[in-house]
TIRO-2110 file (N, C-alpha, C; in Angstrom, 1 decimal):
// TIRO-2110
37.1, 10.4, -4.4, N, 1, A
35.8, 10.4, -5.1, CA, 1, A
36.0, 10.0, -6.6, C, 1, A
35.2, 9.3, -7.5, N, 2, A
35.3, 8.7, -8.3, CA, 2, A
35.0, 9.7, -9.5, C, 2, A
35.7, 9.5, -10.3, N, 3, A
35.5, 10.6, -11.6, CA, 3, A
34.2, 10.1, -12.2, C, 3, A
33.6, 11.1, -12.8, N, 4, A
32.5, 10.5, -13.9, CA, 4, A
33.2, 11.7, -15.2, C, 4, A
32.5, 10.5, -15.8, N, 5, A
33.0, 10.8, -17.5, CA, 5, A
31.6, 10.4, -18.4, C, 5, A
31.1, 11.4, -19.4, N, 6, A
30.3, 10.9, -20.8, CA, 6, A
30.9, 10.7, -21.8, C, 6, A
30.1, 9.8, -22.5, N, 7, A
30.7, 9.7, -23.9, CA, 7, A
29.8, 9.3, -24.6, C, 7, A
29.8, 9.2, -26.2, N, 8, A
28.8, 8.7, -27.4, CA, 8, A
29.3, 7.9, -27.9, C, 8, A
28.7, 6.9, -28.8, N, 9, A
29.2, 5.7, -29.3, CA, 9, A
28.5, 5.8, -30.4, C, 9, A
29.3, 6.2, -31.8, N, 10, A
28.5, 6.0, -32.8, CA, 10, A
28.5, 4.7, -33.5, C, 10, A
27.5, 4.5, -34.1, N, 11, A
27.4, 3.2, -35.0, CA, 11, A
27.1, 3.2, -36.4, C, 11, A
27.3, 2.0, -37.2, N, 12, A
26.0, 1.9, -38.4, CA, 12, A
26.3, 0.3, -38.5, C, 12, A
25.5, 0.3, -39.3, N, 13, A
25.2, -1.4, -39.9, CA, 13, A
25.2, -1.6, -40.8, C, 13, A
26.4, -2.7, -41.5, N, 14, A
26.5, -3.0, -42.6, CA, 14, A
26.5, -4.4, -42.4, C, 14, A
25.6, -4.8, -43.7, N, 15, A
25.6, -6.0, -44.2, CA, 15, A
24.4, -6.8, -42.8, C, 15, A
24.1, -6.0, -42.4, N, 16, A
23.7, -7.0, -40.6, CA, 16, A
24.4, -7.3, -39.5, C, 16, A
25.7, -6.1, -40.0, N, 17, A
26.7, -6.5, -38.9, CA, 17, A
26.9, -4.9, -38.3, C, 17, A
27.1, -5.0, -36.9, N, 18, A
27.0, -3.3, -36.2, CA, 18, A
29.2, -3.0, -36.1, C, 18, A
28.6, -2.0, -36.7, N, 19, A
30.3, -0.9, -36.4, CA, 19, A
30.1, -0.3, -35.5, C, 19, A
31.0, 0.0, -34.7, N, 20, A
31.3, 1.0, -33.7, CA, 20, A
32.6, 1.7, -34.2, C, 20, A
32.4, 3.4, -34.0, N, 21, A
33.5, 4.1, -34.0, CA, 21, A
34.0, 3.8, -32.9, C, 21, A
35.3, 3.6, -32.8, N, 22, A
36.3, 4.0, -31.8, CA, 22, A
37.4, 4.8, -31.7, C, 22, A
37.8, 5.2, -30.8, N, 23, A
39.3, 5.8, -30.7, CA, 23, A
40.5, 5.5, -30.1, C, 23, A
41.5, 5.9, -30.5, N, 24, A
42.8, 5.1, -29.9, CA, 24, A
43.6, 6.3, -29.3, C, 24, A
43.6, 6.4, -28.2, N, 25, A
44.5, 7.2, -27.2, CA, 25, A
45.5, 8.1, -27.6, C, 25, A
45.9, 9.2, -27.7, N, 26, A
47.1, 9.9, -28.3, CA, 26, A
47.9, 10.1, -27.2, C, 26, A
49.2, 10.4, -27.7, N, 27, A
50.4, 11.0, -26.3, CA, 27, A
51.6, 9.5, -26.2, C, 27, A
52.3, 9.7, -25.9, N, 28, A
53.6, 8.4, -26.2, CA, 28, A
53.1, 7.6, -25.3, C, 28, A
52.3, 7.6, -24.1, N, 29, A
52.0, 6.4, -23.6, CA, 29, A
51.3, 5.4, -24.2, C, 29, A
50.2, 5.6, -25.3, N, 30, A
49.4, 4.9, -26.0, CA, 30, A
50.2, 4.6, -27.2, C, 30, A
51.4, 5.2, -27.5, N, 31, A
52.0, 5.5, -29.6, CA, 31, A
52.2, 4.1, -29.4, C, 31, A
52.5, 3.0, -28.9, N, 32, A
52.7, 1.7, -29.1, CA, 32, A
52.0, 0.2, -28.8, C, 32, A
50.5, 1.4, -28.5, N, 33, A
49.6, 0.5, -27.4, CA, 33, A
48.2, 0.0, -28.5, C, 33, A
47.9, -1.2, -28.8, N, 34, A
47.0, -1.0, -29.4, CA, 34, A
45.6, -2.2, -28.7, C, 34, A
45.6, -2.9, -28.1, N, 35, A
44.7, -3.8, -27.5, CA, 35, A
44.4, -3.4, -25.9, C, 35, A
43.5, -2.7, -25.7, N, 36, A
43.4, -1.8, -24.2, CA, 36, A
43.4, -0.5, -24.5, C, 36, A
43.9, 0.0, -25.9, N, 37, A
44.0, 1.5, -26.0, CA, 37, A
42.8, 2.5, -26.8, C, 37, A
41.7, 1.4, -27.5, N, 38, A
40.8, 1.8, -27.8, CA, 38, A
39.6, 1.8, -27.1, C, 38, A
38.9, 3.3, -27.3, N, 39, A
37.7, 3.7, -26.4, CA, 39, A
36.2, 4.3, -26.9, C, 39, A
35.1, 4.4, -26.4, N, 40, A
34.2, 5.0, -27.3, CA, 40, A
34.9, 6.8, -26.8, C, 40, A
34.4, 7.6, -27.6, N, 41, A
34.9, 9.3, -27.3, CA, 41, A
34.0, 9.7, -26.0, C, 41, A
35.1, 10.0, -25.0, N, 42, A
34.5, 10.3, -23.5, CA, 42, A
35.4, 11.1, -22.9, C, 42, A
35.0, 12.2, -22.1, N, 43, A
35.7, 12.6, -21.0, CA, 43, A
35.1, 12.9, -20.1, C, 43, A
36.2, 14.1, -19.1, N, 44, A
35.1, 13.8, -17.8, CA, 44, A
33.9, 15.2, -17.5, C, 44, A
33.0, 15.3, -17.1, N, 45, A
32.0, 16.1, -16.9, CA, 45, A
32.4, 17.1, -16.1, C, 45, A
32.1, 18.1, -16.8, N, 46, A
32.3, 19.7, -15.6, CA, 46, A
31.6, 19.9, -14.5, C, 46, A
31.6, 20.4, -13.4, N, 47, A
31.4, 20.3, -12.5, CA, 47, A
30.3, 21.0, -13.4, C, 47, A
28.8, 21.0, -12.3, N, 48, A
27.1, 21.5, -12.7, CA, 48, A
26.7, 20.9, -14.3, C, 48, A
27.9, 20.3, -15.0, N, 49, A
27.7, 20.0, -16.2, CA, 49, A
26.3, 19.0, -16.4, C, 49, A
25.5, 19.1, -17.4, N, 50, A
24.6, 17.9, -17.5, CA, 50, A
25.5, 16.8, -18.0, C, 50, A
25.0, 15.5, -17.8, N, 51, A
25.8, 14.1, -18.5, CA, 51, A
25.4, 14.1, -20.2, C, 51, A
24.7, 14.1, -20.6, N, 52, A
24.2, 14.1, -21.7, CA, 52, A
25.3, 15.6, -22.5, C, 52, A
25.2, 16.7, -22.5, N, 53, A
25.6, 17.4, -22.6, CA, 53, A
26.9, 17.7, -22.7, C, 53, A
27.6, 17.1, -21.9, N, 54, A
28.9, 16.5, -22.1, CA, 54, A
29.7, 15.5, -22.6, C, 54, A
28.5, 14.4, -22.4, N, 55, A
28.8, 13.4, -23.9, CA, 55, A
28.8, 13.8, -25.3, C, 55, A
27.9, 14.5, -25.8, N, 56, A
28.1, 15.9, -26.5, CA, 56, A
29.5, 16.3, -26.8, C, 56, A
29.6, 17.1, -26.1, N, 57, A
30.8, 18.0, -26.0, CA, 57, A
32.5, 17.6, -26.2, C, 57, A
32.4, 16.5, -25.4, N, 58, A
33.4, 15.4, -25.7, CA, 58, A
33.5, 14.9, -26.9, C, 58, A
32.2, 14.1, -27.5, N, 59, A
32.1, 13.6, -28.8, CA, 59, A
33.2, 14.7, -29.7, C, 59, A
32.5, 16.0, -29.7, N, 60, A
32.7, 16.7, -30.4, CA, 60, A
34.4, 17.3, -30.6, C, 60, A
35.1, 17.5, -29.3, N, 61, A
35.9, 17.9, -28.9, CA, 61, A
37.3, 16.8, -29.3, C, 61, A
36.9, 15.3, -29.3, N, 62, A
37.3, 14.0, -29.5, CA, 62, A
37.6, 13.8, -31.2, C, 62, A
36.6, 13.9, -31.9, N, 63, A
36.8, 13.7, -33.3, CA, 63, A
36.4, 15.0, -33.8, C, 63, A
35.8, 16.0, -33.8, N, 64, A
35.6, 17.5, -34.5, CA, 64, A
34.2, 17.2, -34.9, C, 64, A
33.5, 16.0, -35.0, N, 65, A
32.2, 15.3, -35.4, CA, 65, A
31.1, 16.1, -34.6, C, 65, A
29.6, 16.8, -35.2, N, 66, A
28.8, 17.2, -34.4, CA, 66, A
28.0, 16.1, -34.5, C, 66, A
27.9, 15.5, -33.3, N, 67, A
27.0, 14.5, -33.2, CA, 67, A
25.4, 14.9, -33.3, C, 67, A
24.4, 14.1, -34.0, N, 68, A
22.8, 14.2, -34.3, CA, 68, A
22.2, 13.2, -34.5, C, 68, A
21.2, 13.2, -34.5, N, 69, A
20.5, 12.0, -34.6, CA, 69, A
19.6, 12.0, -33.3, C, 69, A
18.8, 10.8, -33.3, N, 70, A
18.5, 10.2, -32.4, CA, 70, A
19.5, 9.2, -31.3, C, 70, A
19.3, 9.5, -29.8, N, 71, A
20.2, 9.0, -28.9, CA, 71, A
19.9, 8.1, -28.2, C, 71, A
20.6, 6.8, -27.7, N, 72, A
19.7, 5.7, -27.2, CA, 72, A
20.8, 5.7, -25.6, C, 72, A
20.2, 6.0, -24.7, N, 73, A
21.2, 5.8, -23.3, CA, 73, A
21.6, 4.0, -23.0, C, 73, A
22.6, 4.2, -22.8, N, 74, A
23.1, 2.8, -22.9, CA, 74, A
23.7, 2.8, -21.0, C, 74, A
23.0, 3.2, -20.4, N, 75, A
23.8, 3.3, -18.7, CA, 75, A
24.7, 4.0, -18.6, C, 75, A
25.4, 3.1, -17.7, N, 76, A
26.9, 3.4, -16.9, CA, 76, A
27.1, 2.3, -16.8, C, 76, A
28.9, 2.5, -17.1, N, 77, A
30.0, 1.5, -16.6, CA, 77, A
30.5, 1.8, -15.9, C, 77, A
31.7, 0.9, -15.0, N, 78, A
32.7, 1.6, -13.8, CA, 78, A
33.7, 1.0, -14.1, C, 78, A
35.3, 1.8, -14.6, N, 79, A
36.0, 0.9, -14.8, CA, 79, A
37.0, 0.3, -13.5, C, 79, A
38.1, 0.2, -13.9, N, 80, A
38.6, -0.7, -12.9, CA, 80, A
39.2, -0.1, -12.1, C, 80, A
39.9, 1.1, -12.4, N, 81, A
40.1, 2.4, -11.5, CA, 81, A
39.2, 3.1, -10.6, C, 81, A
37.8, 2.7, -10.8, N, 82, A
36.7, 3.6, -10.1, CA, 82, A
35.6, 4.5, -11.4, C, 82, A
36.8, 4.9, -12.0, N, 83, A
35.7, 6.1, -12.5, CA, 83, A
34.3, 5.9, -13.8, C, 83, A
33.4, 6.4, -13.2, N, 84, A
32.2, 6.1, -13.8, CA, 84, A
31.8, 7.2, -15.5, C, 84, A
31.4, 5.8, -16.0, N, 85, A
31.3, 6.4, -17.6, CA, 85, A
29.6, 6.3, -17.7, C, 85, A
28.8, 7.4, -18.2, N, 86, A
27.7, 7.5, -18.7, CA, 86, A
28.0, 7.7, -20.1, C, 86, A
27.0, 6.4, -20.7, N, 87, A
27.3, 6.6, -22.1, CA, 87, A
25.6, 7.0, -22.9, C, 87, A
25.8, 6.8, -24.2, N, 88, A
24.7, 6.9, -25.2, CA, 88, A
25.4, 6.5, -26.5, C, 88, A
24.4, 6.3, -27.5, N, 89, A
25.1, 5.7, -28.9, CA, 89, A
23.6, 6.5, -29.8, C, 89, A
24.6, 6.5, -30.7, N, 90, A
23.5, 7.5, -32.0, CA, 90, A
24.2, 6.6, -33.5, C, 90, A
23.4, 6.4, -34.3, N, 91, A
23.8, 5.9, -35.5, CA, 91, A
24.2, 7.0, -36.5, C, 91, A
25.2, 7.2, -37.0, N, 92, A
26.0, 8.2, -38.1, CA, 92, A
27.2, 7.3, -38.4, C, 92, A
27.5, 8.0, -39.7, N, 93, A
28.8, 7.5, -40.6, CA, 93, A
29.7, 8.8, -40.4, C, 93, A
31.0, 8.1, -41.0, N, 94, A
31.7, 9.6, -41.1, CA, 94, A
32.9, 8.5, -41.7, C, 94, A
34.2, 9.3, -42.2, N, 95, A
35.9, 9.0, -42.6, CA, 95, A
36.3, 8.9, -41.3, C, 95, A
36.9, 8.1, -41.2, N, 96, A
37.4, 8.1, -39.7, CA, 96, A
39.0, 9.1, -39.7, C, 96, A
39.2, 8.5, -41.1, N, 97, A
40.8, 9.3, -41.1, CA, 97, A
40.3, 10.7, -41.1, C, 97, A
39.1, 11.2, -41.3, N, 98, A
39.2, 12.8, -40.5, CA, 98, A
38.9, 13.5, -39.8, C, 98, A
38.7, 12.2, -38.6, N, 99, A
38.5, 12.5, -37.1, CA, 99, A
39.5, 13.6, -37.2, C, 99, A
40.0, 14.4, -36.3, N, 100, A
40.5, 15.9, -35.5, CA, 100, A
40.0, 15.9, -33.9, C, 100, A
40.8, 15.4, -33.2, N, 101, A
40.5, 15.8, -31.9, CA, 101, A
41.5, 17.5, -31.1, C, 101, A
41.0, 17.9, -30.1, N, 102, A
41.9, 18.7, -29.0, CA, 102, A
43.0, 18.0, -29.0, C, 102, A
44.1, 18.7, -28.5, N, 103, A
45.3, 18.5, -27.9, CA, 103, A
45.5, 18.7, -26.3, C, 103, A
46.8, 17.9, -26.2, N, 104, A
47.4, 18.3, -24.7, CA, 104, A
48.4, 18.4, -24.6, C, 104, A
49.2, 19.2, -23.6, N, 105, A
50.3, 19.7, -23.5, CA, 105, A
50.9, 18.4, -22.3, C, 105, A
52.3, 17.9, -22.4, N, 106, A
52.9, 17.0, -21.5, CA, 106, A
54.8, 17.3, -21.8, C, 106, A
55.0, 17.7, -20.8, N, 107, A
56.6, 17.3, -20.5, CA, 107, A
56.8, 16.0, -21.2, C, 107, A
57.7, 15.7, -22.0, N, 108, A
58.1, 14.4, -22.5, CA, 108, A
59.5, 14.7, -23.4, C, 108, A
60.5, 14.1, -23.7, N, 109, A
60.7, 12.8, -22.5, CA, 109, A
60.5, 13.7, -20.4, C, 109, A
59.8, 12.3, -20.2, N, 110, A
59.9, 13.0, -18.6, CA, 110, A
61.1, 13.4, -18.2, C, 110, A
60.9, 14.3, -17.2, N, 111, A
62.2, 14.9, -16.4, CA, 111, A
62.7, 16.0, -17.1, C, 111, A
62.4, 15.9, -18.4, N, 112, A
63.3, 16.3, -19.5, CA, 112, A
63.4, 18.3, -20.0, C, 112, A
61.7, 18.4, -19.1, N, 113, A
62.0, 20.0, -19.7, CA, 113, A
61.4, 20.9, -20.4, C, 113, A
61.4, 19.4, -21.3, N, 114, A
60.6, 20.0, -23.0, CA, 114, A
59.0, 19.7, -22.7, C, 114, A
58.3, 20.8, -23.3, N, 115, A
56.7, 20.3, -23.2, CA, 115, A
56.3, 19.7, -25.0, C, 115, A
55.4, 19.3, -25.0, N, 116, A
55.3, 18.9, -26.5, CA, 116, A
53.6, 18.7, -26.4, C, 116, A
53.1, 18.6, -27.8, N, 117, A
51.8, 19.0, -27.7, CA, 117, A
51.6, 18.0, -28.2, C, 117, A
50.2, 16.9, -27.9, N, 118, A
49.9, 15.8, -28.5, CA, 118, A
48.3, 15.7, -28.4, C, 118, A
47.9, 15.1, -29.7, N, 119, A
46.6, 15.3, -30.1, CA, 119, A
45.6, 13.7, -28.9, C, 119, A
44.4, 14.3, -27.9, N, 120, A
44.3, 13.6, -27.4, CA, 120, A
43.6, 12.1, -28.0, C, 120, A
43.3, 12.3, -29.1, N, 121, A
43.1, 10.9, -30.0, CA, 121, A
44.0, 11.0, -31.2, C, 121, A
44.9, 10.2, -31.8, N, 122, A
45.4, 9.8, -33.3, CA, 122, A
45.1, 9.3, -33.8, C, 122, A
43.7, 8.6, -33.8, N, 123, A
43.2, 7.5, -34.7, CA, 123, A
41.6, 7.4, -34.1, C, 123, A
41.1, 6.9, -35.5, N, 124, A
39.6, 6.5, -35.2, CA, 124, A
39.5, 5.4, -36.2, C, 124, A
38.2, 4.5, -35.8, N, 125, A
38.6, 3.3, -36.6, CA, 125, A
36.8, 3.0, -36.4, C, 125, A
36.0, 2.3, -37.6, N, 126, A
34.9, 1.2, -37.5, CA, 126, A
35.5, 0.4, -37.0, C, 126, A
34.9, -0.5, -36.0, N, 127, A
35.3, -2.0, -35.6, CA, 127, A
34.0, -3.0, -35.7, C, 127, A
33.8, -3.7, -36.3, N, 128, A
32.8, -4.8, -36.1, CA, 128, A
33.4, -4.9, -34.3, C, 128, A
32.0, -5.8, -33.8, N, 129, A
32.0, -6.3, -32.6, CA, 129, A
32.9, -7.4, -32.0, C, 129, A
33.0, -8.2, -32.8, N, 130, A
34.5, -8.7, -32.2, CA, 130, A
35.6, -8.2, -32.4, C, 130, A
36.1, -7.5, -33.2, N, 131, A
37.0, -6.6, -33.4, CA, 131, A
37.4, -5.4, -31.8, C, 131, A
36.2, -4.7, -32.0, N, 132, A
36.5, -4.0, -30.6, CA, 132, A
36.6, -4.8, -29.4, C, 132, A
35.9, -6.0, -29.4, N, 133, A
36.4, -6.5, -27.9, CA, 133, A
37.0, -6.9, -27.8, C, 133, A
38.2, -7.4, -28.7, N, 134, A
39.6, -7.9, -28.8, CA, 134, A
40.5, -6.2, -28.6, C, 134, A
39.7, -5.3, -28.7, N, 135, A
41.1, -3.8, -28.2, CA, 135, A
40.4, -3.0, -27.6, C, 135, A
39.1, -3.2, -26.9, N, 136, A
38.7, -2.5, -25.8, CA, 136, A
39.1, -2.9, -24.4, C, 136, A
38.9, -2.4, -23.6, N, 137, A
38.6, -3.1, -21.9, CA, 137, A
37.3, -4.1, -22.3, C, 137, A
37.6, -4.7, -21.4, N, 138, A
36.2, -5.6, -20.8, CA, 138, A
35.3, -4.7, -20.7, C, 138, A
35.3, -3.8, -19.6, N, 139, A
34.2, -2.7, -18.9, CA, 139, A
33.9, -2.2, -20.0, C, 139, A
34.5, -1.2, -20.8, N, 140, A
34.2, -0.4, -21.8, CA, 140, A
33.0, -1.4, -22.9, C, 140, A
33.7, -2.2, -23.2, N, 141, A
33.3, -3.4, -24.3, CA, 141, A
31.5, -3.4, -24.0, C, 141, A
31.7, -3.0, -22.5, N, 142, A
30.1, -3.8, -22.3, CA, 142, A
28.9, -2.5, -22.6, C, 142, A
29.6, -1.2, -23.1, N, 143, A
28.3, -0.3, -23.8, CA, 143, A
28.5, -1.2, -25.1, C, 143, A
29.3, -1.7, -26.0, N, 144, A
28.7, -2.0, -27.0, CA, 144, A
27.9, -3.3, -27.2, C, 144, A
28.1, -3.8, -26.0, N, 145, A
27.3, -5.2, -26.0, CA, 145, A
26.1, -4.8, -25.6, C, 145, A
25.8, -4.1, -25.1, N, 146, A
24.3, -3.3, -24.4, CA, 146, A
23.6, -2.5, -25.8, C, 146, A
24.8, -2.3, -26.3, N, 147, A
24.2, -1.3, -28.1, CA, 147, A
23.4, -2.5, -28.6, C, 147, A
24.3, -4.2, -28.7, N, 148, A
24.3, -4.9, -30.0, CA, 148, A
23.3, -5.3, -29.7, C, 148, A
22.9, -5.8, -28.0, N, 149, A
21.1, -6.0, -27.6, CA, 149, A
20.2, -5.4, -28.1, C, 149, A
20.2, -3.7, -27.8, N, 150, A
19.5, -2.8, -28.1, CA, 150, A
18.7, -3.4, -29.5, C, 150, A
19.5, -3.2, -30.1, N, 151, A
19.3, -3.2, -31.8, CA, 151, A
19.2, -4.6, -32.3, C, 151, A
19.4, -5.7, -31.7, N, 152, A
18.7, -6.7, -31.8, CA, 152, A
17.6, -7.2, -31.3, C, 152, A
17.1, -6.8, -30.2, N, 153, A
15.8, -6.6, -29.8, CA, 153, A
15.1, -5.8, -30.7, C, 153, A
15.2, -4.6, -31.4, N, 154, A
14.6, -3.3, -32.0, CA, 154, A
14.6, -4.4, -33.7, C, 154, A
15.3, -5.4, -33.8, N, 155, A
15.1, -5.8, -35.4, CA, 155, A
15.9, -5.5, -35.8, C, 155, A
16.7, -4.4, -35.7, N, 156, A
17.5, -3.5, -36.7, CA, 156, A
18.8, -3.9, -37.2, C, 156, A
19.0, -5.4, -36.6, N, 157, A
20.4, -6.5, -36.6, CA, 157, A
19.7, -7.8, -36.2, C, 157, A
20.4, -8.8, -36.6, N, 158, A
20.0, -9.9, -36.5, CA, 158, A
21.3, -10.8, -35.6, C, 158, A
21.5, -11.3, -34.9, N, 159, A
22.9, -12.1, -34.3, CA, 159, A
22.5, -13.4, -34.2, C, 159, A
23.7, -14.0, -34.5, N, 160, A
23.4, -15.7, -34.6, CA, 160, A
24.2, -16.1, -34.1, C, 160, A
END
């Protein structure tokens, strides 16, 4: 059965150009990974959990950020594994360098014994839109192309 997962996508616009926050994966599989390792903040949904509500909760859980605003549902993706992302995007600013996410606990080095604790994001970043789709997935990539419509249809950006 296929995982589902929510997440938020925050933005803002500068100059006429749309930012997306993103995030870069924490834990030694990601520490050297940077094109494929950035994501909007998502995890997976508790079981009876609402989707929205846990896009929420993740946001929060992901960067320490309480998300507000006004929320625009941007679908679902599927990535290439199966598992299904319900997203939404809200416009807010924030330092990215004081994102704070949860941690996880992982044996590393494997085999080895030792558990070590690693923060499940180390990094958050604005990316203009070509920016992220040069270190997103494809799949992923396509809530913020569905954002840059949104808000180009709405006026709120202009693309040429």
């Amino acid at each position: 059965m296929a995982k589902n997962s929510a997440g938020l996508l925050m933005y803002r616009v500068r100059n006429n150009q749309l930012e997306v926050l993103l995030v870069h994966l924490g834990g030694p599989f990601w520490a050297r990974k940077d094109k494929g390792a950035w994501f909007i903040p998502k995890g997976e949904i508790e079981p009876g959990e609402d989707e929205f509500a846990a896009a929420k909760r993740e946001f929060k859980e992901e960067t320490g950020i309480e998300p507000s605003g006004e929320f625009t549902a941007l679908g679902t993706i599927k990535h290439k594994g199966g598992k299904i992302v319900h997203a939404w995007a809200f416009e807010g600013d924030c330092d990215p360098s004081s994102v704070r996410s949860n941690t996880f606990t992982l044996e590393w080095p494997p085999r080895s014994g030792k558990r070590q604790e690693f923060p499940e994001v180390d990094k958050a970043q604005f990316l203009s839109v070509e920016q992220a789709q040069a270190k997103m997935s494809p799949g992923e990539f396509e809530l913020v192309d569905r954002l840059q419509n949104i808000l180009t249809q709405r006026g709120i950006i202009r693309t040429s």
